[in-house]
C-alpha positions in Angstrom: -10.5 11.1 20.4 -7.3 9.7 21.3 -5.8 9.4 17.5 -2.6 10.8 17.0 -0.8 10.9 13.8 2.7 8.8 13.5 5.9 11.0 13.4 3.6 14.7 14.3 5.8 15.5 17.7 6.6 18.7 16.1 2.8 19.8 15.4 0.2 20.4 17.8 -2.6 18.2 19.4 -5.3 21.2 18.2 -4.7 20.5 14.9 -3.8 16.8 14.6 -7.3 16.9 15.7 -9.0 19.1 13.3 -6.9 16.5 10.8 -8.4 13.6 12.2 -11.6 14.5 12.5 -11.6 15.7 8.3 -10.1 11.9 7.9 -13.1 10.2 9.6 -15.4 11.8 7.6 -12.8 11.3 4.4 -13.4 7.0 5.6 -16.7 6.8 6.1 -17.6 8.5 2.8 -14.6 6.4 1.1 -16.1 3.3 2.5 -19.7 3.3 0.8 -18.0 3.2 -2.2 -18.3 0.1 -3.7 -15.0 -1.8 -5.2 -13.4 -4.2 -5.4 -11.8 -5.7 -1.8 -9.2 -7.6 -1.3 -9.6 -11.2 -0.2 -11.2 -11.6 2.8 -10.4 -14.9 3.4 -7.0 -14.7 5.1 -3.6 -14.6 3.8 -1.4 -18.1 3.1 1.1 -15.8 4.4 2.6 -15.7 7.4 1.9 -12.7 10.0 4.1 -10.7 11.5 5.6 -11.8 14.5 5.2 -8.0 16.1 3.3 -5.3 15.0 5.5 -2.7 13.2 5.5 0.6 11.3 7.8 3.0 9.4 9.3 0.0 8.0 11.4 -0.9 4.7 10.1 -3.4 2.7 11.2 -4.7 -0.9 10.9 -8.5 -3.1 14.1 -10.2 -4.4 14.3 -13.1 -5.6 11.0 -15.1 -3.9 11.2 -13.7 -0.3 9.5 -10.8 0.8 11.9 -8.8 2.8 11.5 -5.9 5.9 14.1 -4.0 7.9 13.8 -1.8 10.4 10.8 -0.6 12.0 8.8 1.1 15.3 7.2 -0.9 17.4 6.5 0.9 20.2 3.0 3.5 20.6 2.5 6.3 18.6 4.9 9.4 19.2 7.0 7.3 21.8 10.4 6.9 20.2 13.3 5.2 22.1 15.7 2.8 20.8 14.4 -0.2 22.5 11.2 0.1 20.3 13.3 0.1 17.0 14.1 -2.4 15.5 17.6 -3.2 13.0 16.0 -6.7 12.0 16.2 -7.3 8.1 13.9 -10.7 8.2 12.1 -12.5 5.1 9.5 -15.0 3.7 9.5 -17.4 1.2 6.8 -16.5 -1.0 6.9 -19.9 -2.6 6.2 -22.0 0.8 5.7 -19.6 3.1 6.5 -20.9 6.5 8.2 -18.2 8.6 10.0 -14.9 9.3 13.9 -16.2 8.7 15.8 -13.2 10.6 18.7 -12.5 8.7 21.9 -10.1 9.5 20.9 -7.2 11.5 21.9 -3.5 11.3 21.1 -0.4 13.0 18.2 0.6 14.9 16.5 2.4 11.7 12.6 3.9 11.0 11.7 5.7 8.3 13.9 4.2 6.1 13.8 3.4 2.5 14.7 -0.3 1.0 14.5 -1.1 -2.3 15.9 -4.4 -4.7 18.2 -4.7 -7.4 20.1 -7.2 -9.2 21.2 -9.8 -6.0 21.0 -7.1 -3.8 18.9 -5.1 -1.2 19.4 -1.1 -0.6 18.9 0.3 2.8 18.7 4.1 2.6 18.5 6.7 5.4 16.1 6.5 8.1 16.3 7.8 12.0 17.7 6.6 15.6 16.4 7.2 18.2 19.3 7.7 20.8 17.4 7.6 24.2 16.4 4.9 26.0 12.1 4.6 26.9 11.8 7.5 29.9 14.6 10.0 28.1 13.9 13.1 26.5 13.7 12.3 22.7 16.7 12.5 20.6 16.2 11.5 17.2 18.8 11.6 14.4 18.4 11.2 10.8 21.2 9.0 8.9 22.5 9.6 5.1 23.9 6.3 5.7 23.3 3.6 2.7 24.3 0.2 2.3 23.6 -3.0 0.6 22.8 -6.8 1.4 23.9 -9.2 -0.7 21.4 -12.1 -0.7 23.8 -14.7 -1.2 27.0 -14.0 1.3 24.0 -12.8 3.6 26.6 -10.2 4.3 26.1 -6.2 4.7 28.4 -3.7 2.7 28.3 0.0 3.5 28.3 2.0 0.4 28.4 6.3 -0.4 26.1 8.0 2.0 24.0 10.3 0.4 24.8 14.2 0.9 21.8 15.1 3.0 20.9 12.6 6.2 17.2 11.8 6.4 14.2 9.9 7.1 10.2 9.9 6.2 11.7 10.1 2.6 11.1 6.8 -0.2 13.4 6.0 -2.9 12.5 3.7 -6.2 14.8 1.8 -8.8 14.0 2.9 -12.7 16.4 0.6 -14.4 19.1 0.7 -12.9 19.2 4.2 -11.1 17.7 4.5 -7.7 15.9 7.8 -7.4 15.4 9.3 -3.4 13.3 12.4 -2.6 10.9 14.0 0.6 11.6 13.6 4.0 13.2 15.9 6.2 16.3 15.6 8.7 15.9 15.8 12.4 19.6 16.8 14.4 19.0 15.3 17.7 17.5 16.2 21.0 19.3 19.8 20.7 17.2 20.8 17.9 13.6 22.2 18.0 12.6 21.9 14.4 13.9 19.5 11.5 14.8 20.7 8.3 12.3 19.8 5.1 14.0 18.9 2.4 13.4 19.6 -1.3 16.9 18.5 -2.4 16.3 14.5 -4.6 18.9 12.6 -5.8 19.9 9.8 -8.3 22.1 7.0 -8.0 23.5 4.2 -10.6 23.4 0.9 -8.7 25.4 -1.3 -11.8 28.6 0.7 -11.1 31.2 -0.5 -8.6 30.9 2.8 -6.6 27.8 4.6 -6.0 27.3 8.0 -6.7 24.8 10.5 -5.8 24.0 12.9 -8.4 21.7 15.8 -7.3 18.4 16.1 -9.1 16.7 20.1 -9.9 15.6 21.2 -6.2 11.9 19.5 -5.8 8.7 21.9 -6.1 7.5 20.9 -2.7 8.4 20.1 0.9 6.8 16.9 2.4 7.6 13.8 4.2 5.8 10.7 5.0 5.4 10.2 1.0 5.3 6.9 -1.5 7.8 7.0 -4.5 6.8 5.0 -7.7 7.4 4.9 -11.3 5.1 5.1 -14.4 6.4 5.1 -17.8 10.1 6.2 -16.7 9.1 8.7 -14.4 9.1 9.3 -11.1 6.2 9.6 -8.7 6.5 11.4 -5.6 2.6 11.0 -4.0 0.8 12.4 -0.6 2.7 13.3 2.2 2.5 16.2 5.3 3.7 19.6 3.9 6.0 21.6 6.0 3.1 24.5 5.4 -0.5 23.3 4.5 -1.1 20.0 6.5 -1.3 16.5 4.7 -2.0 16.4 1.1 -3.0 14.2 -1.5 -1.0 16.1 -4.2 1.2 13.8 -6.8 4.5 15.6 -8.4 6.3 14.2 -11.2 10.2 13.7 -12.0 10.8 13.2 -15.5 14.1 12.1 -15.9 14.5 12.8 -19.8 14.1 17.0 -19.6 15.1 17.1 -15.9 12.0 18.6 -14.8 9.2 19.1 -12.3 5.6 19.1 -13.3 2.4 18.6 -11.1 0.3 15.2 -11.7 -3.0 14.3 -10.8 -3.7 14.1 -7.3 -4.9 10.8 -5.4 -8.3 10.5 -4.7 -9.2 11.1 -1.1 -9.0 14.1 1.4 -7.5 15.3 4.8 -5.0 12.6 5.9 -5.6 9.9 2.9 -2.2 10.1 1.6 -0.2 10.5 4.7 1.9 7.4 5.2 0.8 6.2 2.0 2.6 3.3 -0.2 3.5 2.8 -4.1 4.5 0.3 -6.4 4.7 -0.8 -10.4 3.2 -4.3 -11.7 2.5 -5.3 -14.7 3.4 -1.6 -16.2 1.0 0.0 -14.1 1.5 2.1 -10.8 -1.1 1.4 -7.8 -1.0 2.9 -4.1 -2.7 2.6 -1.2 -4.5 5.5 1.3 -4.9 5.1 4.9 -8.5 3.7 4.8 -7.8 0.8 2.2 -7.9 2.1 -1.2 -6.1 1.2 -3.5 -6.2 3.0 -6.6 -4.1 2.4 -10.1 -2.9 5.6 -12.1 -4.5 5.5 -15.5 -2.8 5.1 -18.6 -2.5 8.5 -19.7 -1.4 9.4 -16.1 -4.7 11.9 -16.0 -6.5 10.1 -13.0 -6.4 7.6 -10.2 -9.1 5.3 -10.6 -10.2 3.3 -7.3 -9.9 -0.3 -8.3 -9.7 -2.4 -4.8 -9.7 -2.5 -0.8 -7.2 -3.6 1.3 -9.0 -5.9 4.1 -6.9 -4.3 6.5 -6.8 -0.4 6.1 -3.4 0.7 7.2 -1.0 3.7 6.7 3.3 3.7 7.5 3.3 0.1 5.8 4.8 -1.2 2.7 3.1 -1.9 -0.8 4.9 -4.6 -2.6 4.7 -7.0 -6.0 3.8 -10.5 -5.5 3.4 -11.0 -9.6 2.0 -8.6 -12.5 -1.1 -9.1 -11.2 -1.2 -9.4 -7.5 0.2 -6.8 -4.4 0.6 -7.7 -1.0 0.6 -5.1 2.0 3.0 -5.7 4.9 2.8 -3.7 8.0 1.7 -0.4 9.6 -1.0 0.6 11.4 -4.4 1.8 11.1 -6.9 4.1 13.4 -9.5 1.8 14.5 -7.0 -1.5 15.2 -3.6 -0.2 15.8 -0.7 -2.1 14.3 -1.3 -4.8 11.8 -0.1 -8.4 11.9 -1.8 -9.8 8.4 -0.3 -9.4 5.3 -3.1 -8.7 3.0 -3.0 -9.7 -0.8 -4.1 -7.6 -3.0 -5.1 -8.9 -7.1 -5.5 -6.2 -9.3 -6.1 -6.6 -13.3 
């Protein structure tokens, strides 16, 4: 079939295939559902210049921002097909893709906004160049960009380097969690994390304070926030394949509980994205649902369709009642170019 799942080096082609072939029949069921799509004329905003995945994404101030990135084929990782480009788009008169300061060669990495500022948080390198055998590191390394000196500023790394993880900002604390941490070309296996930690982004130093040791093991996730607490949502488990499971962080006990899980089977919420408007969490599956937790947080309800099904991308706010998806890749197309907005009630 020729489908291979991004980042699955470490698992073999018999049963990426048995995975792909549950997600086809997971699509073409999802997609005689009727709801609502997104708009099919296309975006006022620009495209991507290249296609990308594994990117960080996050809104400040008017511009949509993205850093990092792979933009080579699937499962072929070498430096020269990652990218260290933090570049943004006015979303008041968009124009262009302004590249701003670069950085290192990241994927799998995890940006998020606050105040004035963006947070670039883990991700991998790869250290070979295209023909070398594959030696891919995970970083702890964290640091912020100040949108108005346009400068970089390394900050506390966290205690555990990694990548496939997410991280959102409650407040003012930026929560990380999933992923695991790959050692290089001298390793066979990366280690899964459970550990999650917290961080106050209004004091002068950050600090990483270590959460209760996560229930689960998976990477490739979407972190979001609902009514103060944390989201951590789909993934691939280190045993048991790719999930559509939802666990919950509620930072008032300090504990774990299980939430509802995201409609969809197989591969649906592998490479999946999150985000809050308007009060309300939505995220998106790998064949273009979107779906909006309910407001007792029992249920996702299936409320629209991205035009351009996609996975590895980035869900972001355009206003409390509009998203916009930047990124990825899907199945059928390969990487994606249009941003696709997405209005939701």
């Amino acid at each position: 079939m020729g489908f291979r799942v991004h980042y699955m080096q470490h698992i073999s082609c018999k049963v990426i295939l048995v995975f792909s072939v549950i997600l086809l029949f997971s699509i073409q069921a999802e997609g005689q559902e009727k709801v609502k799509e997104s708009n099919k004329e296309k975006s006022s905003y620009v495209d991507l210049d290249v296609g990308i995945t594994s990117i960080g994404g996050a809104v400040l101030d008017g511009y949509i921002y993205v850093y990092g990135g792979h933009t080579g084929e699937a499962h072929s990782y070498y430096m020269e097909a990652q990218s260290g480009q933090l570049l943004r788009q006015n979303l008041k008169s968009p124009s262009k893709w302004e590249k701003m300061e670069s950085g290192p060669r990241l994927q799998g990495l995890a940006l998020v906004a606050h105040g004035h500022k963006l947070y670039r948080i883990g991700g991998f390198s790869a250290k070979n160049k295209q023909g070398e055998e594959s030696d891919l590191v995970s970083t702890p390394e964290v640091a912020s960009f100040d949108t108005k000196t346009k400068t970089w500023t390394s900050l506390t790394p966290m205690p555990d380097a990694r990548s496939s993880h997410d991280a959102v900002v409650i407040g003012d604390l930026v929560y990380v969690a999933g992923g695991w941490t790959m050692k290089g070309k001298d390793v066979d296996d990366p280690v899964w994390l459970s550990s999650a930690y917290v961080a106050d982004l209004s004091k002068p130093v950050l600090k990483w304070e270590k959460l209760p040791d996560a229930p689960f093991q998976r990477r490739a996730i979407a972190l979001g926030e609902a009514n103060g607490k944390l989201y951590v949502i789909g993934g691939m488990q280190k045993k048991g394949g790719p999930c559509s499971k939802v666990d919950v962080y509620d930072p008032a006990n300090k504990t774990w509980s299980e939430g509802p899980a995201v409609n969809g089977k197989g591969m649906a919420a592998f490479g999946c994205s999150a985000f809050n408007v308007g009060s309300k969490l939505y995220m998106t599956t790998m064949n273009g649902s979107v779906q909006r937790l309910s407001p007792d947080g029992s249920q996702w309800e299936k409320v629209a369709k991205l035009k351009n099904a996609r996975f590895f991308h980035r869900l972001l706010p355009l206003s409390s009642h509009e998203l916009i998806a930047v990124g990825g890749a899907s199945m059928g197309t390969g990487k994606i170019l249009e941003l696709d907005v997405v209005p939701v009630e």
